[in-house]
N, C-alpha and C positions, 0 to 999 in steps of 0.2 A: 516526724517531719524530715531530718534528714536523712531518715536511712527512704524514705520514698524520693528525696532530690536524689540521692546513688541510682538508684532502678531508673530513677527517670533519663537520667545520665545512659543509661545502660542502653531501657528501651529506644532513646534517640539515635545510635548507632545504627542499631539493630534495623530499624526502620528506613535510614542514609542508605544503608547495602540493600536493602528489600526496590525502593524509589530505581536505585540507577542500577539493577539486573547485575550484581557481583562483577563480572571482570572488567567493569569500566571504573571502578573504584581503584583497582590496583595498575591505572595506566600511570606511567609517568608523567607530570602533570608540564603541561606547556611553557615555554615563557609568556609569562601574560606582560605585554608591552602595548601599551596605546601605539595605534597604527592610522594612519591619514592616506585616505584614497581619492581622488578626484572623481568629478563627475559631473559634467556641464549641465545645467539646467535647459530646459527645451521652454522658451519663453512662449507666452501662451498658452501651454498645456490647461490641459483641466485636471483638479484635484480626484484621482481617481481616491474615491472614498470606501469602497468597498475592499480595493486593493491594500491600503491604508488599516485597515483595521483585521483583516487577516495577516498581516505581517505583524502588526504588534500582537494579537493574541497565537500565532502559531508561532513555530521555534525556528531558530537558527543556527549557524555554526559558528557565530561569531556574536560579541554585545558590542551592538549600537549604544555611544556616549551623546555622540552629538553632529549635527552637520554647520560646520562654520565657512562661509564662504564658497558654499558647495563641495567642500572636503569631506566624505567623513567620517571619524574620529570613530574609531573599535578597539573590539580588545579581540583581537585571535583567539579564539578555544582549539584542544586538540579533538583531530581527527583518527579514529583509529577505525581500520576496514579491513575485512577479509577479501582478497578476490576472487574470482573465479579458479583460477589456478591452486587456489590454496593458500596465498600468503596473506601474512598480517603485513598491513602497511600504517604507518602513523606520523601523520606529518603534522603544520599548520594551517589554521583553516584559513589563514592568509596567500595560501599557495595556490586556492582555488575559488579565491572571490573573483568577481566580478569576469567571467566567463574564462578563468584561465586553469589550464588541465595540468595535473599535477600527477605522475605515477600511474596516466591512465584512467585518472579519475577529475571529477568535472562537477559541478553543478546544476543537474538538469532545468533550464528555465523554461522548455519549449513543452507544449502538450502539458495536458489535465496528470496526465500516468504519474510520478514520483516527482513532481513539481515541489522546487525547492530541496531538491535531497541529492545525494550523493550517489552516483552513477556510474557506469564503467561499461565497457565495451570489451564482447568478448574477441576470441580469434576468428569468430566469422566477421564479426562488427555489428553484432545485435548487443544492444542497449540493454544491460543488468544492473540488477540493483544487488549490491554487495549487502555481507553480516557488519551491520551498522551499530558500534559499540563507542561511538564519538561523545566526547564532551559536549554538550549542545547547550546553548543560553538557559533553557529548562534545567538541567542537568547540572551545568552549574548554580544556580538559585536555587536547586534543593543545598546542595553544598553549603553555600554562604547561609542558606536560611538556619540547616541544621547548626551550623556554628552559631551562629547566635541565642537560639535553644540553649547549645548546649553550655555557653558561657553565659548566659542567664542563670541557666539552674545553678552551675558552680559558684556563681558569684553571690547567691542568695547562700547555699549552700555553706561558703565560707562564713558568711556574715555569723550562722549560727554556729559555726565550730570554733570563733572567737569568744563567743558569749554564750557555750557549753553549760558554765557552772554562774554567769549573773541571771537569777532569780527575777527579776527587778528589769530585764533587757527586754526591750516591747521596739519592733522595727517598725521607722518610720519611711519616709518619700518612697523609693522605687523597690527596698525591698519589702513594705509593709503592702505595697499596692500589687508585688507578685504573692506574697503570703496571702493575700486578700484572694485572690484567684484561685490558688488551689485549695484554699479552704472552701470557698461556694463552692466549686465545683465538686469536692470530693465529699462534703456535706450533705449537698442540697442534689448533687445528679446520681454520684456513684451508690454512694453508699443506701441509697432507697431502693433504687433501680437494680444492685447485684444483689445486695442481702448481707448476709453474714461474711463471707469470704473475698467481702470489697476492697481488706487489703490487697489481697492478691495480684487485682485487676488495674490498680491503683497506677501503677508506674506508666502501665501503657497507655490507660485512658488519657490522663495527665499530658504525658509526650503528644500525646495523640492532637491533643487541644492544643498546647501550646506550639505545635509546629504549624497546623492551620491556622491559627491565631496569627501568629510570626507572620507565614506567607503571604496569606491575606493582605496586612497592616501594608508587607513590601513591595507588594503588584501593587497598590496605588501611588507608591512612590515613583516622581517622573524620572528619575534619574539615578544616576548610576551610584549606588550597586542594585537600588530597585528596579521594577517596571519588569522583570520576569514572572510571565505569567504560569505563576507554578500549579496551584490549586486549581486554574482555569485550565490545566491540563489532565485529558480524563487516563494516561497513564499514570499519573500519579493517583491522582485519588480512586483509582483501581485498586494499584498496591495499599491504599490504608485501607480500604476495604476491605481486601482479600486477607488483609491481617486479625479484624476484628473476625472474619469467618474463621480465619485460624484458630482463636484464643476460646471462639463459640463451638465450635465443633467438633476440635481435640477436647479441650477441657469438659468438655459436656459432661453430666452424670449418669447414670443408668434411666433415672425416671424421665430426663430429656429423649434419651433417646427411646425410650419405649414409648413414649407420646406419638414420635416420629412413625417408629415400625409396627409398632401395633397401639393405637388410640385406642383412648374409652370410649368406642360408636359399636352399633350394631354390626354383626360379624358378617353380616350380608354386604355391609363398605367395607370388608378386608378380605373375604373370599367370597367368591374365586380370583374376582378380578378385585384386583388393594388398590381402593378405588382412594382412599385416603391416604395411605402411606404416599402414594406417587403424590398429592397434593401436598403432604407435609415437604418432604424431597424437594418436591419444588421451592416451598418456601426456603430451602437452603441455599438454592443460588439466586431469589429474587430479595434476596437482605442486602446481601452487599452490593448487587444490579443498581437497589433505592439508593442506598448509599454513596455509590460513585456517580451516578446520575445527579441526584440531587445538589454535593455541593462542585461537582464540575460545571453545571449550567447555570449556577446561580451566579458562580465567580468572572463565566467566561461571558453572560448577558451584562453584568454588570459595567466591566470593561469596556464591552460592547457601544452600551450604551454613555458613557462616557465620553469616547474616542466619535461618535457620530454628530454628537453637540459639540465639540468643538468645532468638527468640520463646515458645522454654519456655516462661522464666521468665513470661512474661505470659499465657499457654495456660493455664496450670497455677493460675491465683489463683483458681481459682472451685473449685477440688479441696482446699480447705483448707492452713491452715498448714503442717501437717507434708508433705504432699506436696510443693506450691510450697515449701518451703524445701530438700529435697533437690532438688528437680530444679533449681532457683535455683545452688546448689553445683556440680548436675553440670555443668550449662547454661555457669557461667564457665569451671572448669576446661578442659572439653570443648574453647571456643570459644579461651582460652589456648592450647592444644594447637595447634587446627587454623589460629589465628593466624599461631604459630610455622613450622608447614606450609606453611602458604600463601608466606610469604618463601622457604624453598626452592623454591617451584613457583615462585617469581615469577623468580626464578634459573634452572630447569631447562626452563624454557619458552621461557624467551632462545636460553638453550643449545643448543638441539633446533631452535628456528626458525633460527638461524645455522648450525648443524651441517649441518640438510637443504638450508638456498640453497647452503652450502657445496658440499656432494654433487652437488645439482645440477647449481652451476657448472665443478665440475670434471668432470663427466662430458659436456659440453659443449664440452671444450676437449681432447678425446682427439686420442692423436697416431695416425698411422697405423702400423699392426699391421707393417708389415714395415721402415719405420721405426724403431719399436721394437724390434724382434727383432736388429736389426744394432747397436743401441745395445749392446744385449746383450752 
């Protein structure tokens, strides 16, 4: 158990640099200072709701806390850009909110093209978009998520390297309820699903789960440090993807791959034209496709759906008292409901992402058929 919290510990790292593409990891990290910006409200508007729920599930350069009084309240993230000329530049992303140009570089708000992103103007004055290696609210919520991972595991971790040699030591409240977890899971998913060699795979599956688990639980938090929508970003769950293809396709055994290049079918599916190899092939890069498809649209419909039942309640105020006041009712209950939903999904989405690398890796690690059959 503890020498899998180390790996796990390990694997978590390892996975932080894969998320934020290496050299935005070793930027110098910004003053984080809550920051108050004004912004007069335009009385009468209509709730753009569509607007509203693209801005909370896309990313920014700055975390939104709160709006008080029409002020509102962020935290700056750093900005780091290459420009056309060649230079690194790295500033605050307070330098260039709310339309104001900083080193040549701006906000684009206008047109469909790089909306919402970082922009610059070259020396004709055509509009490029720079090598984009910024801290961004995503970017940091993988951060804060992996920390918490990773002071979870230590802290369970410790609890057993106290009570090394008590016999008799049985862990209750929050570390018996993370013990509880990675026992199911490495019981009842890994260890069926890979075989023999499911220590192996153990540290990463593990990490694997509890970091979607983590992110999940924190996109439903309204507030701050939550409500970054990390998993509901399909570059991230790219990168777990493209990891579990790692561990499946390097690690692979010979009889994996001989399934691959040459299957047990008739020799007429392998020449002339390897009419099955290309189909196995394929199935190499349609695992991880399912994979990051799957728990990116589960997390980013759910949000989704979330953020539009609220907006009822504000849809609804120009339709009179009695109406806005039942749908105000239906709009909380409804949004309690799908709350309460969404933590199962944030749970059964882990589940299913480990489950399938699981599957994966274990079918990767096949033994040979007549091998088998003698074990028999």
């Amino acid at each position: 158990m503890k020498r899998c919290l180390r790996h796990m510990v390990l694997c978590a790292m390892v996975l932080l640099c894969g998320v934020l593409c290496g050299p935005s990891v070793f930027a110098s990290e910004p003053q984080v200072q809550a920051t108050t910006t004004e912004e007069q409200p335009t009385e009468g508007a209509e709730l753009d709701v569509v607007g509203l729920i693209f801005d909370h599930i896309g990313d920014s350069y700055s975390w939104h806390i709160a709006t008080i009084g029409g002020r509102h309240v962020e935290i700056p993230l750093l900005c780091i850009v290459r420009s056309a000329e060649g230079k690194w530049h790295a500033f605050s992303s307070a330098k260039v909110a709310h339309g104001h140009t900083h080193e040549g570089f701006f906000i684009n708000h206008e047109g469909e093209k790089w909306k919402g992103k970082l922009v610059g103007r070259n020396s004709e004055g055509e509009l490029y978009r720079p090598i984009d290696l910024s801290i961004t609210k995503n970017a940091a919520g993988v951060m804060f998520n992996s920390l918490v991972v990773i002071v979870i595991i230590l802290g369970v971790a410790r609890w057993y390297r106290r009570r090394e040699y008590d016999i008799n030591a049985v862990p209750r409240g929050f570390v018996g309820a993370v013990e509880m977890l990675v026992m199911s899971i490495e019981d009842d998913v890994i260890r069926p699903s890979v075989g023999k060699d499911y220590k192996r795979y153990s540290p990463y599956l593990l990490t694997a789960f509890f970091f979607i688990f983590v992110s999940n639980l924190l996109g439903l938090v309204p507030i701050f440090p939550g409500g970054a929508n990390v998993t509901g970003n399909i570059a991230v769950t790219l990168v777990l993807a493209l990891a579990t293809m790692f561990a499946v396709n390097v690690f692979g055994n010979k009889e994996y791959w001989k399934e691959i290049l040459w299957p047990d079918v008739p020799v007429w599916m392998k020449v002339p034209i390897p009419l099955m190899p290309v189909i196995e092939l394929f199935g190499i890069i349609s695992k991880p496709f399912a994979l990051t498809i799957r728990l990116f649209a589960n997390i980013m419909a759910g949000h989704t759906v979330l953020i539009a039942l609220t907006c009822l309640v504000f849809i609804t105020v120009n339709m009179g008292a009695t109406m806005n006041g039942v749908m105000t009712v239906f709009s909380v209950l409804l949004s309690v409901f799908m709350l309460v939903l969404e933590v199962l999904v944030a749970y059964i989405q882990a589940y299913v992402f480990t489950m399938l690398s699981a599957v994966f890796i274990g079918l990767s690690r096949k033994e040979h058929h007549a091998a088998h059959k003698t074990k028999n």
